[in-house]
N, C-alpha and C positions, 0 to 999 in steps of 0.2 A: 692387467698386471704388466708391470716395467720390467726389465732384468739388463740391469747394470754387470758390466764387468768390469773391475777396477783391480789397483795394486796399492796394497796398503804398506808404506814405510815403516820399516823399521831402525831403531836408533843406530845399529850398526852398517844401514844404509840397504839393506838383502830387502824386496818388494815381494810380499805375500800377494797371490793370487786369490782376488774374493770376489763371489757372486755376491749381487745386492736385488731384492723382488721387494717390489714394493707394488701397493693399488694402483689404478690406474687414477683414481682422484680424490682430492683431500692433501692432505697430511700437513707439516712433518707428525711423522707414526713413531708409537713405539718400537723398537730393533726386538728380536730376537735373534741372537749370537748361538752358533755354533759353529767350531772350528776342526776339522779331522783331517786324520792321515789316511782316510779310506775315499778320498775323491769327492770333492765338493759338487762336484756335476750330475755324482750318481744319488746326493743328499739330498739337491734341491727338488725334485719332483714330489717329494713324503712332505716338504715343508713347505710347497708353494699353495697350497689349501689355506694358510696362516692367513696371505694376504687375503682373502675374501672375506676377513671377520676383524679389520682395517690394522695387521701388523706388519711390517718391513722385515724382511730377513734378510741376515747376514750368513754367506757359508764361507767359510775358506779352509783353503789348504794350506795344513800347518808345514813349517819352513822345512824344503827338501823333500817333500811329496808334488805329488799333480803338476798344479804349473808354478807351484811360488820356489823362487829363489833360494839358495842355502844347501846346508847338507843338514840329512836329520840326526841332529843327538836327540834323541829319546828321554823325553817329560821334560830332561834338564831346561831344553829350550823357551818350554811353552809360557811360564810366568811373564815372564819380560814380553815375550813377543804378543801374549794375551794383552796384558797391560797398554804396549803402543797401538796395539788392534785398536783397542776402545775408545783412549786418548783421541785417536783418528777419527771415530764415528761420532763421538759430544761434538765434534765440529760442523760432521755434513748436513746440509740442508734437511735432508730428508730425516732424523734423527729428531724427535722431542725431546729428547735427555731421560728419558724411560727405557729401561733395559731390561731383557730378559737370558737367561742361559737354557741350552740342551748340553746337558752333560750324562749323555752316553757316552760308559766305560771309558778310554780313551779323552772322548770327545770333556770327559768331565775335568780330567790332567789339564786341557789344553785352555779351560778358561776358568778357573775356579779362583784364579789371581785376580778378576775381573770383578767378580762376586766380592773379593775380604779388601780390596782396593778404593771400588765404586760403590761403597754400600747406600749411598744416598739414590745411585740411579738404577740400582742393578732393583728390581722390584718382585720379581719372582726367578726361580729355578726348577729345571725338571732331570731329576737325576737317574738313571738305571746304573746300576753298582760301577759309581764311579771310580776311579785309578787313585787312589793315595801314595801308594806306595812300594817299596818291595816287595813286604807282607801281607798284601792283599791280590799282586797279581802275579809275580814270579815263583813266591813260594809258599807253601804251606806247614805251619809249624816246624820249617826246616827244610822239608823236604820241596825238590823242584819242581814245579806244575809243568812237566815234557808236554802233557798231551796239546798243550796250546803255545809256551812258549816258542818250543822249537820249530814249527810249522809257522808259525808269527812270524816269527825273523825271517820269514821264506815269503812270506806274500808278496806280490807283483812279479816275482821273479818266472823268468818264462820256464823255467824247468817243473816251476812249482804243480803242474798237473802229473806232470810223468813221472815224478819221482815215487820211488817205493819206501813210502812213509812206514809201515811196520819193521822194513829192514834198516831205515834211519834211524828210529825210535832206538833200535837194541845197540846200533855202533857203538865203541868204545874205544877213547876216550870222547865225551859227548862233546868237546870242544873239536872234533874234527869232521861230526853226524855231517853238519851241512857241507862240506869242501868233498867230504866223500861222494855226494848226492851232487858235485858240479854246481853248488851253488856259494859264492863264495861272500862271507857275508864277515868282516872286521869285528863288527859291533858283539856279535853273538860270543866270536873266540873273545875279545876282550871281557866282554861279561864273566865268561866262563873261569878266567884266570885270574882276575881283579875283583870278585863281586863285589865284598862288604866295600869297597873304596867307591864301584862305581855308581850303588846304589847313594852312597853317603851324601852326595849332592842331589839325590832323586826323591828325597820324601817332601810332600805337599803335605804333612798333615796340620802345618803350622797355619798353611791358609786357612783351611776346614776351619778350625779352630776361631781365623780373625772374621768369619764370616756371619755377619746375621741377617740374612735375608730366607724369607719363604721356601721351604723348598719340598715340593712332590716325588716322593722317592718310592721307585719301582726294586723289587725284589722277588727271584725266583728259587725254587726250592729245588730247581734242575740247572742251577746259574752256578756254576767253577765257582765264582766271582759275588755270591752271596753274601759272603763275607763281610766284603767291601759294601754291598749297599747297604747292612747292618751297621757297619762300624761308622760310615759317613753320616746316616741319619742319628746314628750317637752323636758324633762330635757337633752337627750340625744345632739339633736339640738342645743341648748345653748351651748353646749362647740364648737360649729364649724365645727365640723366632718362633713361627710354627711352623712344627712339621708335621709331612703325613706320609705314611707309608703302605703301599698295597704291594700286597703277597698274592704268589700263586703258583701252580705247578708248570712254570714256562722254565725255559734253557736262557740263555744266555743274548742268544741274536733273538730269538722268539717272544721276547718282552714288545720291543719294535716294532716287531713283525704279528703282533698278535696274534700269536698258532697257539691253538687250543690243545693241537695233538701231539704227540710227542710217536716216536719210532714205536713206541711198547704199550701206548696205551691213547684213546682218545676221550676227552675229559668234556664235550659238549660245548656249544656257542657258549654256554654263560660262565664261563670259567675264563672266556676273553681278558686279557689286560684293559683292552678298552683302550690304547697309548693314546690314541691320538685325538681320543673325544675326550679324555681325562685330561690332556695336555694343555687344551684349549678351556674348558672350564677351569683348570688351577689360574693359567696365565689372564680369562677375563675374569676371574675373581678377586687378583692386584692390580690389575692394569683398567679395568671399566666400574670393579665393584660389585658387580655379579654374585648371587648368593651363591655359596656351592651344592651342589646336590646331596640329598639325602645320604648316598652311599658312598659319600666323602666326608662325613660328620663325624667320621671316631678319630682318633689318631691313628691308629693300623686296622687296616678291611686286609682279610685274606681267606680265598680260596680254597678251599680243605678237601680233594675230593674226596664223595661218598659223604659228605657235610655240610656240601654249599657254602656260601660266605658268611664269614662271620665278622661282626667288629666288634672296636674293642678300644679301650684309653690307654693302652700303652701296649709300651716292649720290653720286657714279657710279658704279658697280659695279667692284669691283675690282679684279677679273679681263677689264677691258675693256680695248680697245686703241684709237687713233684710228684713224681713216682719211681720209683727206684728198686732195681732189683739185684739183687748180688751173686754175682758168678759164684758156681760150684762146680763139681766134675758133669761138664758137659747139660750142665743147667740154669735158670737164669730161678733165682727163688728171691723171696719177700724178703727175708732175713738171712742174714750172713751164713753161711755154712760152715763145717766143720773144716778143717787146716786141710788144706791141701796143696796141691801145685803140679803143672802137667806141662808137656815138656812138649815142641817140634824142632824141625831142623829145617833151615832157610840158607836155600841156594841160589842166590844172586842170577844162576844162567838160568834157573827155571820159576822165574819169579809167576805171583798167581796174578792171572787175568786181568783188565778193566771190566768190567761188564755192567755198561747203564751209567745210572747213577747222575752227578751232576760235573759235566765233559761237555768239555768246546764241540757243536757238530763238525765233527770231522767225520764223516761216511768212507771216505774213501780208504783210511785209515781204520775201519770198523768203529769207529767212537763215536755212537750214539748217546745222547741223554735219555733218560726217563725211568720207569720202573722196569728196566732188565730180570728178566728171571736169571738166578746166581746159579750157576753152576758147579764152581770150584769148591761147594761144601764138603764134598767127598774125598779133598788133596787131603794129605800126610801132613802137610806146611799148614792147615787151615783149622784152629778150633772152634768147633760150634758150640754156643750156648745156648738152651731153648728154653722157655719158658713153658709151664702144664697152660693146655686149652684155654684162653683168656672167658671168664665167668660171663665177662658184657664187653660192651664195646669199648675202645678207647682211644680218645678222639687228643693228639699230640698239636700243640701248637705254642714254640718257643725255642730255645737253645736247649740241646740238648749236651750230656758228657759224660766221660766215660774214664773211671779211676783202674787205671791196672798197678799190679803191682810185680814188678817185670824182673827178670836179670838176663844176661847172654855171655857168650865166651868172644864176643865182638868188642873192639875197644869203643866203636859206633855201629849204630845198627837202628833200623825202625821197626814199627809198631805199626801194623795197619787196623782199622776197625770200618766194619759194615754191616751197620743196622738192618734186618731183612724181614718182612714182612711173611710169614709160613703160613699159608692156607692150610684144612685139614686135610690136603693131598700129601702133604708135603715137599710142595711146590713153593721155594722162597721168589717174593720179589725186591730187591735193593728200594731201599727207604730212603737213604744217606752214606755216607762214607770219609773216613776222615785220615791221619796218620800225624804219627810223632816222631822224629828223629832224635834218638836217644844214643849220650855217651855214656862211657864208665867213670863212676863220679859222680857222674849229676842226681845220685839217690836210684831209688829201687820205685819209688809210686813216683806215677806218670799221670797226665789228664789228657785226652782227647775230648775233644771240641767239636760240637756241630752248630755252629752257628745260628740254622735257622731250620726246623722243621713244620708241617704240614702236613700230618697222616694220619689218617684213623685204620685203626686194627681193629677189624671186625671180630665180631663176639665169635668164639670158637676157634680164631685164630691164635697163633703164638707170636710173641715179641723173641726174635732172634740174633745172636749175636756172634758174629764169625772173626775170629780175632786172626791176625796172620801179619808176617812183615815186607810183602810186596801187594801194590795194587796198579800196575804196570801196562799200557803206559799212560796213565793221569798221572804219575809220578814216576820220578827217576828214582834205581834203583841204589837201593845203598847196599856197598859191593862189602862191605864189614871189616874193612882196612883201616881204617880211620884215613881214608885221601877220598876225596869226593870221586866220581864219576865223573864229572866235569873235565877232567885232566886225568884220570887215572885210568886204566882197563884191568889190573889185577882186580882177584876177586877171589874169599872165600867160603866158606860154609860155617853159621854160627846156629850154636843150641840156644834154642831161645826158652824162656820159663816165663811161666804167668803162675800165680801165686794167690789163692785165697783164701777166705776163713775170718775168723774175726780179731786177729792182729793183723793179718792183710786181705780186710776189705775191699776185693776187687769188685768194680760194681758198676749198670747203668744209669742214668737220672734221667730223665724224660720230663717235660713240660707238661702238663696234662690239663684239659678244660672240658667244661660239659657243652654239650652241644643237644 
């Protein structure tokens, strides 16, 4: 194997830093492109295996990281600079005019322009919940993804170990966490006081949209960023290509990294992702012709633990049924209950826990992924809804959602929701987790969204439902002023109501399949 180092020009003249590996004989080869702001040097050892099965790879370092040139503006950059990347590579010798993309998270922002550009060369894609946009990595139904964000904008930075990430998470106003923490970072205070403007030139979903080429889409049920690898295999599916999508109980970096186990639970070798044996049969199935393997045949295979893999022709699975149960005092029943409505009070300084769930590994910060035992059942701030003893099993695999029907004495204010799994100890473990940022005005019935589950509730169990308005720090805090956190530190205490019965139908939906 060859390992070129070169500088690939840019139109405005700034020279990207790019590794180039190629076989040691034959070619010109098909390219595989991928471009990150996480260090091309520390990329290429996972991707130098390609060339022994006759591909070239391309890594670099997107503008104003590693060794390339520039300063980084963030996503805004990467279309154009994707664009000249490739223009550059149809040139070099070593290049057949066959293309491929890795677009992990980030790494998917930084070439996805490449893909809806080059669709005649770009031949296959391998996506893990790639970056679209604001609303699939900065925020969630409104509210601010902190537990990743703001440790994001910190990385390389040499303070970044020492720093005491639980006492940053809680500073207030959040546009001053990192300068307080001695890390001084433009981009983060600009975000924080400009959002909607400086997002407005930041959404990719236009490319997604122009793009129709193949693409292998990884998705974890412990992945923040789930979301996004849902929403991309939509958008990508719409244009007709094919897609395929595998599901499983992995986090976020652990897709890549193929970890079976998570902090809270370990799920056995064959719940593997498999990335990089899946990676290489997707790519010589475009690129050589290669048949795919049997357990690549449905359009979405997923991991279920306690059910093995299943597949299946679609998303949501076709052959799924809902299931649906409606909040009452302090229970979750088949049909609607009689009128009621039950009352907490949510204190912005005492917001309830993270615990588990699906969170950037942050250790150091306590922010584990995975199925967490919940703790905070027992707060004042927290309603439980439980479900009587489940009759048989029930085996969840889809989008799930969640209809409340709300009011508060806040002019804004959030909604949190946490799916929890109750053994007949009554010992809950965290399923999923979601929230709503809600004004006054915007109506009284709300939806929470779970993008994407994979859970079976064993028979005798109960399907549980802990409603509350912090889930802190996966999310920043809404202080009930109507002024963000972001720039603001006041903060007061709002009554919050949830509401059900059969003109407000408060209620959960669940995907549900036989296994």
């Amino acid at each position: 194997m060859q390992n070129l180092t070169l500088e690939v020009p840019t139109q405005d003249g700034v020279r990207l830093a790019t590794s180039v590996l190629t076989p040691d004989t034959g070619g010109p080869w098909p390219v595989i492109i991928a471009r990150t702001p996480y260090s091309r040097k520390a990329l290429l050892p996972h991707l130098a295996p390609l060339c022994d099965h006759g591909y070239s790879v391309l890594v670099q370092d997107v503008r104003g990281t590693g060794d390339s040139g520039g300063a980084l503006d963030l996503i805004r950059q990467e279309p154009g600079d994707a664009i000249d990347t490739a223009k550059w590579l149809l040139s070099q010798p070593f290049c057949n005019g066959s293309l491929g993309i890795l677009g992990l998270s980030y790494l998917g922002a930084a070439s996805i322009s490449i893909a809806s550009t080059y669709k005649n060369n770009v031949k296959a894609c391998v996506w893990v919940s790639p970056v679209i946009g604001e609303g699939n990595l900065f925020t969630e139904n409104g509210a601010v993804r902190l537990h990743h964000n703001l440790p994001w904008m910190a990385l390389g930075h040499p303070k970044f170990r020492d720093t005491d990430w639980k006492k940053t998470y809680r500073h207030l106003p959040l546009e001053d966490a990192l300068d307080a923490a001695g890390i001084h970072n433009p981009t983060w205070r600009l975000l924080c006081r400009h959002w909607d403007e400086w997002w407005a030139s930041r959404d990719l979903s236009a490319y997604y949209r122009e793009t129709s080429v193949p693409g292998l889409h990884f998705a974890g049920f412990w992945d923040f960023m789930v979301d996004s690898a849902v929403r991309a295999y939509d958008l990508l599916r719409a244009s007709g290509s094919r897609q395929l999508m595998v599901m499983g109980p992995w986090s976020h970096n652990g897709i890549a990294g193929e970890t079976t186990k998570t902090a809270y639970a370990d799920y056995g070798l064959s719940s593997s992702p498999r990335f990089s044996e899946r990676m290489l049969q997707w790519f010589n199935h475009w690129f050589k012709g290669d048949p795919l393997p049997d357990d690549l045949s449905e359009p979405v295979s997923a991991y279920i633990p306690g059910a093995g893999w299943v597949h299946t022709a679609g998303w949501p699975p076709p052959e799924s049924s809902r299931k649906v149960f409606y909040i009452g005092g302090g229970t979750l029943l088949t049909s609607p209950s009689l009128q009621g409505e039950v009352h907490f009070e949510y204190d912005p300084a005492r917001p309830v826990p993270t615990e588990g769930g699906a969170v950037w590994e942050f250790p150091r910060a306590g922010l584990e992924p995975g199925p967490a035992t919940v703790t905070s059942g027992n707060r004042p701030d927290v309603l439980v809804f439980r479900s009587l003893p489940l009759p048989e099993a029930l085996c969840c695999l889809g989008p799930a959602s969640i209809t409340l029907f709300v009011g508060s004495t806040a002019p804004s204010t959030d909604f949190t929701a946490k799916l929890v799994d109750e053994d007949p100890e009554g010992n809950g473990r965290i399923v999923a987790d979601t929230i709503y940022r809600w004004k006054q005005g915007s109506g009284q019935e709300i939806a929470l969204d779970f993008p994407a589950i994979g859970h079976l509730f064993n028979k005798g169990h109960r399907v549980r439902l802990d409603i509350s308005s912090s889930n802190f720090p996966k999310f920043d805090r809404n202080l009930n002023t109507g002024v963000s956190g972001l720039v603001s530190e006041e903060m007061t205490v709002a009554r919050q109501t949830v509401r059900f019965g059969e003109t407000t139908p408060s209620r959960l939906s669940l995907t549900a399949i036989q296994v």
